[in-house]
Backbone as CSV, one residue per row, in Angstrom:
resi,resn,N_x,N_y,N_z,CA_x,CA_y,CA_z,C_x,C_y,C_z
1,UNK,91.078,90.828,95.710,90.772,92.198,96.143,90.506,93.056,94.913
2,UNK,89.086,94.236,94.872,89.504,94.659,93.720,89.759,96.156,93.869
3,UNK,89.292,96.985,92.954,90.221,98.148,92.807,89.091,98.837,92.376
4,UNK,89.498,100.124,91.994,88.146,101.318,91.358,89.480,101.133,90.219
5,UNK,88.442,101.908,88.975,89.269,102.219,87.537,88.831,103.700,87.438
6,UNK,89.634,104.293,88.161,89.905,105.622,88.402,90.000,106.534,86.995
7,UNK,90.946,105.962,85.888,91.735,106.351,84.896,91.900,105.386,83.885
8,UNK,92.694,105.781,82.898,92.836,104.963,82.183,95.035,104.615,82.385
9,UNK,96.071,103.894,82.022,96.597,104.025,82.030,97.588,104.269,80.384
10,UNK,97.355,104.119,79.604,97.661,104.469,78.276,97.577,106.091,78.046
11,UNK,98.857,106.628,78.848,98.569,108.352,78.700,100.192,108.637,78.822
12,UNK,100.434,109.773,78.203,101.358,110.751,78.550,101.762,111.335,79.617
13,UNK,102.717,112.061,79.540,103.658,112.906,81.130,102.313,114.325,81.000
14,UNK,101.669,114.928,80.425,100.679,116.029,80.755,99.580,115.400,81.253
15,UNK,98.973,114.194,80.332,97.457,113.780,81.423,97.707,113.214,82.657
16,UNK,99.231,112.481,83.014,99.681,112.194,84.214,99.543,112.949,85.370
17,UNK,99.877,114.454,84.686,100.132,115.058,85.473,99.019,116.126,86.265
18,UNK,98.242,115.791,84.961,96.420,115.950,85.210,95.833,115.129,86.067
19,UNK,96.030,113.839,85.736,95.218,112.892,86.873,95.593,113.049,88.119
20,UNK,97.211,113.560,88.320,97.868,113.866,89.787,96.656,114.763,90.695
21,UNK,96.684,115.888,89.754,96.249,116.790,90.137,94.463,116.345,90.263
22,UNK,93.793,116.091,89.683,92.068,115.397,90.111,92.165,114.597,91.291
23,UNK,92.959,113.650,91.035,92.904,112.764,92.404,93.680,113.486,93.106
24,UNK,94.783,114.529,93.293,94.784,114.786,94.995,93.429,115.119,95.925
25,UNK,92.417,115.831,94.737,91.287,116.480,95.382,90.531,115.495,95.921
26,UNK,90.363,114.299,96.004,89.576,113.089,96.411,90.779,112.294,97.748
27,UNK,91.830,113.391,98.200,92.128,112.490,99.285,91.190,112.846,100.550
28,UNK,91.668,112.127,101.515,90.993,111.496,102.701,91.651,111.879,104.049
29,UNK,92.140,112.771,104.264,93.678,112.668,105.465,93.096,112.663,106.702
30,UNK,92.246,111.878,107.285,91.491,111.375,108.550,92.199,110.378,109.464
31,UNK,91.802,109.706,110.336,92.074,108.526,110.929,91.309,107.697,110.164
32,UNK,92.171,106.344,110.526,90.401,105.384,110.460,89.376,105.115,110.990
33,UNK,88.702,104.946,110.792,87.517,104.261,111.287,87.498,103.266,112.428
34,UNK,88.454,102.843,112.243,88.443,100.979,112.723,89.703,100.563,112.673
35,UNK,90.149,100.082,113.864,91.119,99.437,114.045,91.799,98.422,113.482
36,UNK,93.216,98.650,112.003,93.211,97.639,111.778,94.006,96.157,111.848
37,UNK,92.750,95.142,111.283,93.520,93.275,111.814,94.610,93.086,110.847
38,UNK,94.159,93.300,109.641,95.014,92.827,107.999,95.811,94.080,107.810
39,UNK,97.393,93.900,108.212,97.574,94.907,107.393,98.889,94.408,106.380
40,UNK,98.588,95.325,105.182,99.543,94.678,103.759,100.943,95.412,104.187
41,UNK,101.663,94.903,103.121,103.316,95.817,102.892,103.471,95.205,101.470
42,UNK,103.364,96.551,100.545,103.613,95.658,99.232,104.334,97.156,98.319
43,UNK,105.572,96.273,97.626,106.956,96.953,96.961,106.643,96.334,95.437
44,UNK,107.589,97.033,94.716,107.824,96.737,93.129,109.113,96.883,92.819
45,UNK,109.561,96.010,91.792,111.051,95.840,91.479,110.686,95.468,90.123
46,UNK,111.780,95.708,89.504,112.197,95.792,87.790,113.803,95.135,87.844
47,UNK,113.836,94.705,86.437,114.944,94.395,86.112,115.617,95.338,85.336
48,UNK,116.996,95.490,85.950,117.535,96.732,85.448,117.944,96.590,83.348
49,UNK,117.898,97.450,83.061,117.807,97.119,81.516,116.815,96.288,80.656
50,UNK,115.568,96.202,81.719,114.441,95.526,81.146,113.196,96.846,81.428
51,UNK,111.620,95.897,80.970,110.903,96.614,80.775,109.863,96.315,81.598
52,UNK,110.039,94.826,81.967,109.132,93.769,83.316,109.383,94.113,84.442
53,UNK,107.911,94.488,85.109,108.270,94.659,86.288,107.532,93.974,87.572
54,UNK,107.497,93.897,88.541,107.220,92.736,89.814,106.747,93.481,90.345
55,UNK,105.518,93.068,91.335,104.821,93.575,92.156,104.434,92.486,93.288
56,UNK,104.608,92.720,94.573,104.561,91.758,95.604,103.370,92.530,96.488
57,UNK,102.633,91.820,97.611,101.986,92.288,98.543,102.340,91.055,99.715
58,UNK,102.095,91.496,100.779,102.419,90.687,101.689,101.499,90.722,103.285
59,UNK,100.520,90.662,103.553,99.146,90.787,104.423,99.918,90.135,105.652
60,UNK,100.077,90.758,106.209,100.088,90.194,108.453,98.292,90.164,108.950
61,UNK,98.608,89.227,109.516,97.369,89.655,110.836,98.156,89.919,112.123
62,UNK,97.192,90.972,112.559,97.926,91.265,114.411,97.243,90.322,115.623
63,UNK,97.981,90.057,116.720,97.241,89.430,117.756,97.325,88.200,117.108
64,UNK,98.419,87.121,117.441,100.095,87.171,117.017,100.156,87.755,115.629
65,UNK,101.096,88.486,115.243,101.417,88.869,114.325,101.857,87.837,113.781
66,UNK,101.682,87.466,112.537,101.902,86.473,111.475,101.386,86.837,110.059
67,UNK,101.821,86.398,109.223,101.812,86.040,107.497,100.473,85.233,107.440
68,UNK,99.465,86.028,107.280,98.229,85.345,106.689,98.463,85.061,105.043
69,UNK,98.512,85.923,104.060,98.412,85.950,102.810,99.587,86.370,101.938
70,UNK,100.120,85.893,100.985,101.498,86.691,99.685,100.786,86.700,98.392
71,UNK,101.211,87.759,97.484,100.196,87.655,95.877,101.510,88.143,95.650
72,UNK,101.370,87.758,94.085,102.480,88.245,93.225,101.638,89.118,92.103
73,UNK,102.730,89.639,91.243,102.251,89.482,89.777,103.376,90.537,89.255
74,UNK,103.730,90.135,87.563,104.456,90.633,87.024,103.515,91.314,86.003
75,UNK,104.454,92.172,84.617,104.009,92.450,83.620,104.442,93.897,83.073
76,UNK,104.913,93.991,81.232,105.483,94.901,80.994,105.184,96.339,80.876
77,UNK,105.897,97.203,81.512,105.767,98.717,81.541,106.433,99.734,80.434
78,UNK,105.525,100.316,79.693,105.370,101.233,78.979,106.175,102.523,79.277
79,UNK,105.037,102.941,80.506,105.341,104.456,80.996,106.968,104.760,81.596
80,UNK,107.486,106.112,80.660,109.082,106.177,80.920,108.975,106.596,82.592
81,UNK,110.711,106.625,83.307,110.885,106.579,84.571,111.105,108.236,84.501
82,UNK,110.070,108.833,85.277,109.661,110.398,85.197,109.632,110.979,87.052
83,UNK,110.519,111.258,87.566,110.309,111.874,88.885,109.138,112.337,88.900
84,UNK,108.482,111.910,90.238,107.109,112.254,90.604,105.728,111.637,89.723
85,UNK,105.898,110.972,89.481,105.392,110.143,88.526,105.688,108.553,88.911
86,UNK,105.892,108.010,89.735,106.436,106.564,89.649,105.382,105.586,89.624
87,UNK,104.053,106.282,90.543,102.824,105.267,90.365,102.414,105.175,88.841
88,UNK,102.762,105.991,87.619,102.319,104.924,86.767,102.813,104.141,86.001
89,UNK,103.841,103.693,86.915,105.317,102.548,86.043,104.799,101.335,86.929
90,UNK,104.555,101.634,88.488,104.326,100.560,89.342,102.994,100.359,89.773
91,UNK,102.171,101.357,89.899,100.737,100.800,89.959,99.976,99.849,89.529
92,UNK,100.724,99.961,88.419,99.196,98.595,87.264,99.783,96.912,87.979
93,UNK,101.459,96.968,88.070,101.705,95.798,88.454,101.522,95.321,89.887
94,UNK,101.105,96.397,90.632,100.783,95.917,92.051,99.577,95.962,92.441
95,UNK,98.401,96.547,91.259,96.786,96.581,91.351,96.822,94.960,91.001
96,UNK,97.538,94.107,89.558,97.650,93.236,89.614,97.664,92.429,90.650
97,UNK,99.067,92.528,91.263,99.180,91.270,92.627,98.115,91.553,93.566
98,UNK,97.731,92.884,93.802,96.508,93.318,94.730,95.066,92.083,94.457
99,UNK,94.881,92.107,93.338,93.603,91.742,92.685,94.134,90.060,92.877
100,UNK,95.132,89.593,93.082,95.101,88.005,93.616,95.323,87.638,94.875
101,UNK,94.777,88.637,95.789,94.832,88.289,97.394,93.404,87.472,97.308
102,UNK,93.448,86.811,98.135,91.932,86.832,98.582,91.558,87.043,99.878
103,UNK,91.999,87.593,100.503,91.440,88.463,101.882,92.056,89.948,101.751
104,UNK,91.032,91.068,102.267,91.043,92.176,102.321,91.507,92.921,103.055
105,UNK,93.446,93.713,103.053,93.732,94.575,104.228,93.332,95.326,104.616
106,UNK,92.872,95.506,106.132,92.639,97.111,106.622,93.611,98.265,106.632
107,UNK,94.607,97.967,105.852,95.818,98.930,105.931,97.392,98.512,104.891
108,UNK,97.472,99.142,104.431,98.765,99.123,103.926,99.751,100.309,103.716
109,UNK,100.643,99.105,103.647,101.900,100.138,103.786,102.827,100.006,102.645
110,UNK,103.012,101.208,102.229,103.874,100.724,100.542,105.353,101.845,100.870
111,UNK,105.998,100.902,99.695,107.742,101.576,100.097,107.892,102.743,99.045
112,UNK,107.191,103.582,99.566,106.856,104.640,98.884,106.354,106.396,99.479
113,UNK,106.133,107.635,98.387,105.704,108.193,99.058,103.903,108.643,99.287
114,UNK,103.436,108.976,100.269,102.116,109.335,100.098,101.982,111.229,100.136
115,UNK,102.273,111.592,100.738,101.040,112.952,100.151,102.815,113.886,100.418
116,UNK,103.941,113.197,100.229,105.309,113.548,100.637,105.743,113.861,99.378
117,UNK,104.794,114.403,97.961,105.147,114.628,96.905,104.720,115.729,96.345
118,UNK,105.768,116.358,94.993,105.346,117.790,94.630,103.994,118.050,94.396
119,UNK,102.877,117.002,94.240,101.696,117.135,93.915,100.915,116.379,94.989
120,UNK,101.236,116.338,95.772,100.359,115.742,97.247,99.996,114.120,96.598
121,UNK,100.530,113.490,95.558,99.896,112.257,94.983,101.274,111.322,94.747
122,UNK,101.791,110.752,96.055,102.527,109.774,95.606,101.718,108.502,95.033
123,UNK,102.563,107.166,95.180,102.121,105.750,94.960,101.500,105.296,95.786
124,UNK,101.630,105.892,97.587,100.975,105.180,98.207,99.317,105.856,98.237
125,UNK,99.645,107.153,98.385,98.072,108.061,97.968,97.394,107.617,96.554
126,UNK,97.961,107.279,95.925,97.598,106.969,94.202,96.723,105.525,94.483
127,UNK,97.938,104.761,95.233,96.979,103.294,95.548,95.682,103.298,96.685
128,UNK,96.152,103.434,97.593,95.185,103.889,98.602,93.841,104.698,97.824
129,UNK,93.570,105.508,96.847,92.444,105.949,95.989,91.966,104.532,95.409
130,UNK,92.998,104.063,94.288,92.571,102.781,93.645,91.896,101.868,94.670
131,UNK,92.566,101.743,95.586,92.283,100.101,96.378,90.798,100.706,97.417
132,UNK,90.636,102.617,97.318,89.879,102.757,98.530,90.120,101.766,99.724
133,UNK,91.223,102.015,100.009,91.766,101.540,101.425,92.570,102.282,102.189
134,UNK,92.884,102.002,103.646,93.810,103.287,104.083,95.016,102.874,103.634
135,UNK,96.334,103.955,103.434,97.261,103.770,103.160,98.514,104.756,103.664
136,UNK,99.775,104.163,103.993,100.856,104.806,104.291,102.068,105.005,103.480
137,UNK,102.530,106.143,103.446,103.535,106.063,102.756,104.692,106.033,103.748
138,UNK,105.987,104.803,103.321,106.951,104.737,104.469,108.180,105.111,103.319
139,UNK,108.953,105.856,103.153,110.178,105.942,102.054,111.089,105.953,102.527
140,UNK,112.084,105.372,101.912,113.958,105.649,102.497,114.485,106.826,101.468
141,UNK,113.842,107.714,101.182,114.768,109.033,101.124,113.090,110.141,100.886
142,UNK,113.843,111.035,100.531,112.886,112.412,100.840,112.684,112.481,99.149
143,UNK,111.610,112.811,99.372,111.348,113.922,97.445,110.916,114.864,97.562
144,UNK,109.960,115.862,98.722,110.430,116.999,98.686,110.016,117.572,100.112
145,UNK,110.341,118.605,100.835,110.438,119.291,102.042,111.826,119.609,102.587
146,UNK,111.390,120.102,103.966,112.583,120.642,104.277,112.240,119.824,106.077
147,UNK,113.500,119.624,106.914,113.391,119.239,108.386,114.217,118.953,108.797
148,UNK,113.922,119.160,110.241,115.485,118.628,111.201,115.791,117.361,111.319
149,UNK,117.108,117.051,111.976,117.340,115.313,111.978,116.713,115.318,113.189
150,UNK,115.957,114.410,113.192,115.600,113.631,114.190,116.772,112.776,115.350
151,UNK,116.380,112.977,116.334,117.010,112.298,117.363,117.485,110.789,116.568
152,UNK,118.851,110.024,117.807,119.251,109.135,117.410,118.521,107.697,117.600
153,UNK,117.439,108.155,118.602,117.219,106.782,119.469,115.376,106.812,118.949
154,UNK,115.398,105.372,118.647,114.133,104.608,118.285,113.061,105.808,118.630
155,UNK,111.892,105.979,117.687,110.740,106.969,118.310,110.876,108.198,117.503
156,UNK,112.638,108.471,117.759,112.403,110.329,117.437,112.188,110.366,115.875
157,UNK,111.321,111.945,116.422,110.811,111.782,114.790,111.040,114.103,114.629
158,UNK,110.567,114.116,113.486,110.804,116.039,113.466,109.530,115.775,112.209
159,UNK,109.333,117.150,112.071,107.791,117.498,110.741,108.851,117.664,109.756
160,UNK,108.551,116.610,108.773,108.569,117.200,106.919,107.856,117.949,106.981
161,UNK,108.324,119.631,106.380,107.470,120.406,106.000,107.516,120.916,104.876
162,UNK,106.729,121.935,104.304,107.106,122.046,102.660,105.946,123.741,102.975
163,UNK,106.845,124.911,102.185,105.812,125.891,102.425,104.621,126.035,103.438
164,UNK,105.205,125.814,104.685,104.784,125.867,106.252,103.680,124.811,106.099
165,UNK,103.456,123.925,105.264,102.308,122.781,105.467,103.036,121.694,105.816
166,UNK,102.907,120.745,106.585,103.047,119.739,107.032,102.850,118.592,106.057
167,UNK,103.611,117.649,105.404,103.678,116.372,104.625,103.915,115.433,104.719
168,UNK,104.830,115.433,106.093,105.219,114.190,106.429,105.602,114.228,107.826
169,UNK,106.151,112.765,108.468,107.126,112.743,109.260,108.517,111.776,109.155
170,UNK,109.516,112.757,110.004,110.704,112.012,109.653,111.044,110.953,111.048
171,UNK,111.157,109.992,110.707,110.916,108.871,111.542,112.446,108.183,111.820
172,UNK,112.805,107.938,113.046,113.827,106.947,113.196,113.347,105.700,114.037
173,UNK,113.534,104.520,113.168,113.031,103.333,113.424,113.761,102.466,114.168
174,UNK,114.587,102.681,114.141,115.907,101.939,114.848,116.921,102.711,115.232
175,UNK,117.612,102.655,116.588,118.626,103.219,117.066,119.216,103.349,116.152
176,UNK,120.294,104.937,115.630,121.378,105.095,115.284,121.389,104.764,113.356
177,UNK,120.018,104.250,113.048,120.087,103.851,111.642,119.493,105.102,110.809
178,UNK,119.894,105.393,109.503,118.763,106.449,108.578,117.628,106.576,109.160
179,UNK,116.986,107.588,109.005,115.508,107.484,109.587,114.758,107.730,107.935
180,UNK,113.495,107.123,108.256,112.638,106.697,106.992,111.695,108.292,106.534
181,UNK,110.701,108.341,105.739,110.051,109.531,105.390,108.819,108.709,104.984
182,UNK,107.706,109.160,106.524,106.427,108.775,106.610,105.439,109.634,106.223
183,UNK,104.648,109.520,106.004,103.305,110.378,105.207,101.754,109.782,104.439
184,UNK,101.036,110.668,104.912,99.406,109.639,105.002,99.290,109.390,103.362
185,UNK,98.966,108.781,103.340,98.282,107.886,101.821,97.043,108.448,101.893
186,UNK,96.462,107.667,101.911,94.448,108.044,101.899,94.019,107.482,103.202
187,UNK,92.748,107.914,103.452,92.196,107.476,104.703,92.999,107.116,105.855
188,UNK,94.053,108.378,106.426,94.636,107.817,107.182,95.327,109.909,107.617
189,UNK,96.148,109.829,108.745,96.330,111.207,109.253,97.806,111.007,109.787
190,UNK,98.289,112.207,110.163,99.992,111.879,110.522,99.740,110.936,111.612
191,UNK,99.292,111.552,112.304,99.788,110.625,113.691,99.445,109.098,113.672
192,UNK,98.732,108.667,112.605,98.039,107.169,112.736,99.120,106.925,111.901
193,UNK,99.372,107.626,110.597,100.911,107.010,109.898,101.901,106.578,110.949
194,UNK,102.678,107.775,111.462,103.403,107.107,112.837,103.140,106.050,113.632
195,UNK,102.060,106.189,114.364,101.636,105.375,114.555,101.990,103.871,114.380
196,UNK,101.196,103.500,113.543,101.313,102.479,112.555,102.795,101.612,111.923
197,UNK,103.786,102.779,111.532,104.709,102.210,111.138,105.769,101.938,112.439
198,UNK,105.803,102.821,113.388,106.627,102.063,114.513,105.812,100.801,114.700
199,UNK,104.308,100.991,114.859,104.311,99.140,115.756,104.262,98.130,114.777
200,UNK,104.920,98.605,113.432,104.721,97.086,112.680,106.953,97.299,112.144
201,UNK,107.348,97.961,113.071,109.031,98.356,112.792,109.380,97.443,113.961
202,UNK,109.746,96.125,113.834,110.626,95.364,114.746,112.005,95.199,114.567
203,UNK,112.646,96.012,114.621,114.201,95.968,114.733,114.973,96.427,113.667
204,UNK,114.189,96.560,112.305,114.746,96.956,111.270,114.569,98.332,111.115
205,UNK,115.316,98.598,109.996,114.769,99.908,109.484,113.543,100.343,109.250
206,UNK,113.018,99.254,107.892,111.732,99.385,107.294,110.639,98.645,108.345
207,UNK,109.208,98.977,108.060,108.309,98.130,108.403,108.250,96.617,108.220
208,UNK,108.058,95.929,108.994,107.531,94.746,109.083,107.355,93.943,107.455
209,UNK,105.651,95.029,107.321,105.045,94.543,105.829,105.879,94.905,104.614
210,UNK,106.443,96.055,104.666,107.005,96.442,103.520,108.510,95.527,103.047
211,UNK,109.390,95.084,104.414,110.461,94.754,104.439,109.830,93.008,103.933
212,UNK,109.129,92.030,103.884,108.740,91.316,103.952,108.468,91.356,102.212
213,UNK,107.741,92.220,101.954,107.155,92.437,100.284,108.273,92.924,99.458
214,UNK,109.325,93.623,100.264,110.551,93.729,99.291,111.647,92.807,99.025
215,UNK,111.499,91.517,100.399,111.976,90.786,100.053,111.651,89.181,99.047
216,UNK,110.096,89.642,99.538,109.777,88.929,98.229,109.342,89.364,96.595
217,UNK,109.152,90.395,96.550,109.257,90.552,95.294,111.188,90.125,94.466
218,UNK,111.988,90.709,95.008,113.579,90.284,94.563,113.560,88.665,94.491
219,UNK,112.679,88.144,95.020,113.567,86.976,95.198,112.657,85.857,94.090
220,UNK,111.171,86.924,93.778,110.368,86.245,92.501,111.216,86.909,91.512
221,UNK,111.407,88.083,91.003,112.384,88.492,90.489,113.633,87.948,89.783
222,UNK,114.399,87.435,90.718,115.716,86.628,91.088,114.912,85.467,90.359
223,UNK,113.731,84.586,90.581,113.689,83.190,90.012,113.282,83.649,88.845
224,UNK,112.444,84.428,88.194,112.097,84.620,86.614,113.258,85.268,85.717
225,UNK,114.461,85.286,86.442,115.403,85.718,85.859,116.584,84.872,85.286
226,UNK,116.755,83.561,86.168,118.000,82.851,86.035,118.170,82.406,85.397
């Protein structure tokens, strides 16, 4: 799969924070187009007191849902760990594993945030530009807004909001468990985020794809480690 070269990544916390700001102006917050068959779930993990970091993707097809495709890829990170900033510690290593799929998702979902950030440019909006693909952001905690709890039971959801604009939604995926913090990436709109992440949420907390890519990235992780 390949990618656009948007940027360069050899930069500082000010051009970072420059590129945030260019690429929010190139998002997309639509539906899709097209209904999609392929969809990814892909996470990043580091070793704590190291500098290597892991990048997993993990592709379903729907209509049985099943594991068509897994890519890996590792490699060392530079850029310090800067709130609001995380796509450029984890991006390069998951454009990597991206770039060794060989079939193309209509959708992904990253354990991350999308437009649920102080600069409308999380990791999943950041990738979703790179990959020009649609993208969701699904997170287990908030980075910024304000909202009610959502009901206890599977479905309920309330608006992340932030200075009366709308950023997200707060999602409960499972009876009685945390509820997650959903929000459009690129080429994609609230309600298709929702959407989307309940019907690929079977019983767990997380999504399907994402829970799948986080468990394999730890466990490549776990073997380049022992």
């Amino acid at each position: 799969m390949n990618y656009l070269k948007l940027h360069t990544w050899n930069i500082g916390y000010a051009r970072a924070v420059e590129i945030q700001d260019e690429l929010r102006k190139r998002l997309i917050l639509r539906a899709p187009r097209k209904e999609p068959r392929l969809i990814a779930g892909a996470d990043a993990s580091y070793q704590k007191r190291g500098d290597t970091f892991y990048g997993a993707v993990v592709v379903f097809a729907l209509d049985p849902w099943r594991v068509v495709e897994r890519a890996a890829a590792w490699g060392r990170v530079s850029f310090p760990y800067i709130p609001g900033l995380l796509s450029f510690r984890e991006a390069p290593v998951l454009l990597k594993a991206f770039r060794n799929l060989s079939c193309t998702p209509d959708l992904i979902i990253f354990d991350s945030q999308g437009i649920a950030h102080p600069r409308m440019l999380g990791l999943a909006s950041h990738m979703g530009l790179l990959l020009n693909t649609p993208s969701i952001g699904c997170a287990k905690s908030r980075l910024i807004g304000e909202y009610r709890e959502p009901g206890l039971r599977r479905k309920c959801h309330t608006r992340l909001m932030h200075n009366s604009v709308r950023l997200g939604t707060v999602l409960r995926t499972r009876d009685g468990v945390n509820p997650v913090f959903v929000s459009p990436g690129h080429l994609m709109d609230h309600e298709g985020a929702l959407r989307w992440v309940l019907k690929c949420s079977w019983g767990f907390r997380l999504p399907e794809p994402t829970r799948q890519a986080h468990i394999f990235v730890n466990e490549l992780r776990h073997s380049m480690n022992r």
